[in-house]
C-alpha positions as CSV (number, residue, x, y, z in Angstrom):
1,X,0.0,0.0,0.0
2,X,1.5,2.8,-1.0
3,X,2.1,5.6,1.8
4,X,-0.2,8.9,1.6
5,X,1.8,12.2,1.6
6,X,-0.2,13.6,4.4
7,X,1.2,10.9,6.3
8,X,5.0,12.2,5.4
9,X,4.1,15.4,6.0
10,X,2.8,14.6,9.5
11,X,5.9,12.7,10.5
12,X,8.3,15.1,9.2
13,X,6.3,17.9,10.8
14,X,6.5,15.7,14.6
15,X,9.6,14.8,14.5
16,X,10.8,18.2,13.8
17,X,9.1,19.4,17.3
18,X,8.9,16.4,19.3
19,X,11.5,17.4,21.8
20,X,9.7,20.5,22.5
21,X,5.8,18.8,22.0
22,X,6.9,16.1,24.4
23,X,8.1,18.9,27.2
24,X,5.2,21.1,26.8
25,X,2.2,18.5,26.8
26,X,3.9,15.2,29.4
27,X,1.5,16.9,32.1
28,X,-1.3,18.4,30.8
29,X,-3.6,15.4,31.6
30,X,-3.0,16.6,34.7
31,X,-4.9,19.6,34.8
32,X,-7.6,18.4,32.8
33,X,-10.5,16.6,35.0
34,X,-13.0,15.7,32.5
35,X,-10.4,14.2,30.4
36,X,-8.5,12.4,33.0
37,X,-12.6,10.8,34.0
38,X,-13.2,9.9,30.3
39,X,-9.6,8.4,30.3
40,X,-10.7,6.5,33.7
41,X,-14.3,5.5,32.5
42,X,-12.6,3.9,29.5
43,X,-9.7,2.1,31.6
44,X,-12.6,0.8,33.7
45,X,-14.6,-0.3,30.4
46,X,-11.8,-2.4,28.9
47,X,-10.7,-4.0,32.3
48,X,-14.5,-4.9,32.8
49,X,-14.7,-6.9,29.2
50,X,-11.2,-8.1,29.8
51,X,-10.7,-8.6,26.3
52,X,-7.5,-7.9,25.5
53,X,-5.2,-5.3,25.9
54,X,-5.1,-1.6,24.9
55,X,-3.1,0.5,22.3
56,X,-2.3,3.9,22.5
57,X,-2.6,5.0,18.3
58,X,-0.8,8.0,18.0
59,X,1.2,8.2,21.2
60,X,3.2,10.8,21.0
61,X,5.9,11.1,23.7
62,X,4.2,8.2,25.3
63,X,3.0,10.2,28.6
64,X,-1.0,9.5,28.2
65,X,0.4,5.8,27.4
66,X,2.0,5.7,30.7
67,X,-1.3,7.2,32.7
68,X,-3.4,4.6,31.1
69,X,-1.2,1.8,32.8
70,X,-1.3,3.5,35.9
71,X,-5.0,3.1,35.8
72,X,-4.3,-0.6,35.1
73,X,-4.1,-1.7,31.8
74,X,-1.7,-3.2,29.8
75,X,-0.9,-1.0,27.3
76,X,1.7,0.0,24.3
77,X,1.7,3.2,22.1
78,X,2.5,3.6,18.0
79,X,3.4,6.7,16.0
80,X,3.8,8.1,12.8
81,X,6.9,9.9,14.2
82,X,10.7,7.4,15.4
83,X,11.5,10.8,17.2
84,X,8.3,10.5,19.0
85,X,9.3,7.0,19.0
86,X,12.2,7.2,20.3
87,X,11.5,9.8,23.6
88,X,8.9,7.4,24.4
89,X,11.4,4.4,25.1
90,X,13.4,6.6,26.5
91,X,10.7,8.2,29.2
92,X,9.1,4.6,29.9
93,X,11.5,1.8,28.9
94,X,9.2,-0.7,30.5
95,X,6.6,-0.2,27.9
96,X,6.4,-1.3,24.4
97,X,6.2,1.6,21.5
98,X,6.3,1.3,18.1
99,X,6.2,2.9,15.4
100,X,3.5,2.7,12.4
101,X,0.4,4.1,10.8
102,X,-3.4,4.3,11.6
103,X,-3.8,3.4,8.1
104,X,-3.2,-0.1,7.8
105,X,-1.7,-1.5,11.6
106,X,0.3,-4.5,11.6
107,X,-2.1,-6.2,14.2
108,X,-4.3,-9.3,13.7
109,X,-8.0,-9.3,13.7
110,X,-9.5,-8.9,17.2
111,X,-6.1,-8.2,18.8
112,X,-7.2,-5.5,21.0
113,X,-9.3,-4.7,23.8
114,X,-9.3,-1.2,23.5
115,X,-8.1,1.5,21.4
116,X,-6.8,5.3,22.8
117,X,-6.9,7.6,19.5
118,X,-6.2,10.8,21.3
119,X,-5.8,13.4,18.9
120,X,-4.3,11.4,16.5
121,X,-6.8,11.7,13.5
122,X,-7.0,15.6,14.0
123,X,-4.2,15.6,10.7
124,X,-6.0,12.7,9.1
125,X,-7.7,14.0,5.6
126,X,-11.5,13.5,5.2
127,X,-11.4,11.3,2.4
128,X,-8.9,8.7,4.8
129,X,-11.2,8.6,8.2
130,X,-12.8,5.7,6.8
131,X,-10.1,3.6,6.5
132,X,-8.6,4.4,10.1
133,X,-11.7,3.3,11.6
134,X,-12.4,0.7,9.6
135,X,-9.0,-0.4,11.1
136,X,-10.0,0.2,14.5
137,X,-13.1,-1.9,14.1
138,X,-10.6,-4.4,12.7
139,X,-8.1,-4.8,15.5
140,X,-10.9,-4.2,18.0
141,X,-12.0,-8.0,20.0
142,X,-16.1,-8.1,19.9
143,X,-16.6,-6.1,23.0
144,X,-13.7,-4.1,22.4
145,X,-13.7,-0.1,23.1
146,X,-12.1,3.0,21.6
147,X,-11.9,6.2,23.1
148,X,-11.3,9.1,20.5
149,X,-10.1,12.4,21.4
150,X,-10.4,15.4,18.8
151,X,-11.0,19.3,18.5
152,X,-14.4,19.9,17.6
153,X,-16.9,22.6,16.1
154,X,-20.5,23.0,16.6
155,X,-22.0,23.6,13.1
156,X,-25.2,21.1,12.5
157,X,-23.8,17.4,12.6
158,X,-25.1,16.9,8.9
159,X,-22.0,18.8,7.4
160,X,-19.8,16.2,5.8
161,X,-17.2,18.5,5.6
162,X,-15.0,19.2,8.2
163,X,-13.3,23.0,9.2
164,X,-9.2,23.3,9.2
165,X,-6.9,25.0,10.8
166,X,-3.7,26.3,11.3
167,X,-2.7,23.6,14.0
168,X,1.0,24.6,15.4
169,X,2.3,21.7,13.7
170,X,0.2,21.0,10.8
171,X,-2.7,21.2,8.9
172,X,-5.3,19.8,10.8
173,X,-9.3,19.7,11.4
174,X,-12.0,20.2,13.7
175,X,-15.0,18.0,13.4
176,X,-19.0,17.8,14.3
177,X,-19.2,15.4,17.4
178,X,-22.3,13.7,15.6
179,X,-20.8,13.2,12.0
180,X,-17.8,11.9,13.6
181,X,-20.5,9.6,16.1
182,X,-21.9,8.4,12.5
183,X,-18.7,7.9,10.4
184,X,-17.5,5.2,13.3
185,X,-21.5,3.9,13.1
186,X,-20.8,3.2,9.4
187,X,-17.6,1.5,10.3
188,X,-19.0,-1.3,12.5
189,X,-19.1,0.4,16.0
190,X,-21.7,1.3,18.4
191,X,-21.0,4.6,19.6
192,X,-21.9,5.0,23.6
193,X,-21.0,8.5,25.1
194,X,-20.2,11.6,24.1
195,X,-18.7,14.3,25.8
196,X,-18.0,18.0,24.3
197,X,-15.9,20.4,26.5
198,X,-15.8,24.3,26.0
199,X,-12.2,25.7,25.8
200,X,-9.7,26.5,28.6
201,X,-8.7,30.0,29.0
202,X,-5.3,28.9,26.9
203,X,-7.3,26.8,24.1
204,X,-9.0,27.7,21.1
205,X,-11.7,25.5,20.2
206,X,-14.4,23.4,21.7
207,X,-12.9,19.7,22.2
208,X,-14.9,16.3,21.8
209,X,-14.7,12.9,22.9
210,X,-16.6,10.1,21.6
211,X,-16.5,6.2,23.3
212,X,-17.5,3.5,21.2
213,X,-17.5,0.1,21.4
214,X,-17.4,-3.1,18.5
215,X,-20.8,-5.0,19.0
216,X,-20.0,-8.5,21.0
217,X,-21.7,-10.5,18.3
218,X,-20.1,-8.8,14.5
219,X,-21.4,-10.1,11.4
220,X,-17.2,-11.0,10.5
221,X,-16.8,-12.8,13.5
């Protein structure tokens, strides 16, 4: 399969900041309570299906990766970026991190019991959401749940079309909670909660999160 050039762009534009992404954001879970209770109500949904184990798409640094196995699971992380890579393994050697796209993931079917895609389709095009969750839904076990994290607007749910911006590192988008709720419907998954936070005093837009979960009894399966 040959590689998109978004996806180039995105590494080169990660690896050239990661030094300074990884110092700025390692603790800003920390002063976020509603994420950090979304983060928690997921950990508590995958240990309660125990269906497998949990990775972090889109890691980054590796510091959310490392809070999610402080809340008990076992957990790994994979990026576009070996500099993000590589300050992961450095910062937790005693996890696994690999590096790898959302597009096509070199797990088997049903490998996972839960999937952690925090911000990492904000730089994904339109026209490729489809295939990274068709992906998730892939790796997912029956039962399995995903937890995505993404900027959101507020225009009417019906509008395919979703609104960039001038992310600090690349091109990236903000999407309707509910057309991002029906593109992972149309993938296979049942979507379960929603939750859309207005911005901090140092933020810009509204941000979204969206649990799902891959129906126990799948057509494929």
């Amino acid at each position: 399969m040959t590689e998109s050039s978004c996806l180039g762009t995105t590494r080169t534009a990660y690896d050239a900041v990661a030094v300074e992404y990884s110092a700025l954001f390692r603790t800003a879970h920390e002063s976020k309570p509603l994420d950090r209770a979304m983060l928690s109500a997921f950990a508590e949904l995958v240990r309660s299906t125990g269906s497998g184990p949990v990775a972090d798409l889109g890691c980054g640094p590796g510091h959310v990766t490392a809070y999610l196995r402080s809340l008990g699971l076992t957990v790994s992380g994979l990026d576009l970026s070996p500099t993000m890579i590589a300050l992961a393994r450095a910062a937790y050697p005693d996890l696994r991190f690999d590096e790898g796209s959302m597009t096509a993931l070199d797990l088997k079917d049903g490998a996972l019991g839960g999937i952690l895609s925090w911000y990492s389709v904000i730089h994904t095009p339109p026209e490729l959401l489809p295939t990274v969750f068709a992906e998730f839904r892939r790796v997912l076990a029956p039962g399995g749940h995903l937890l995505l994290g993404f900027f959101a607007h507020d225009e009417p749910s019906h509008l395919a079309e979703p609104l960039p911006f001038d992310h600090k590192v690349t091109l990236a988008y903000r999407w309707s909670p509910g057309h991002l709720a029906d593109l992972l419907r149309q993938a296979g998954l049942d979507v379960t909660a929603r939750l859309l936070r207005e911005p901090d005093e140092d933020e810009r837009f509204l941000h979204s999160r969206l649990l799902a979960r891959k129906p126990s009894r799948s057509p494929d399966v």
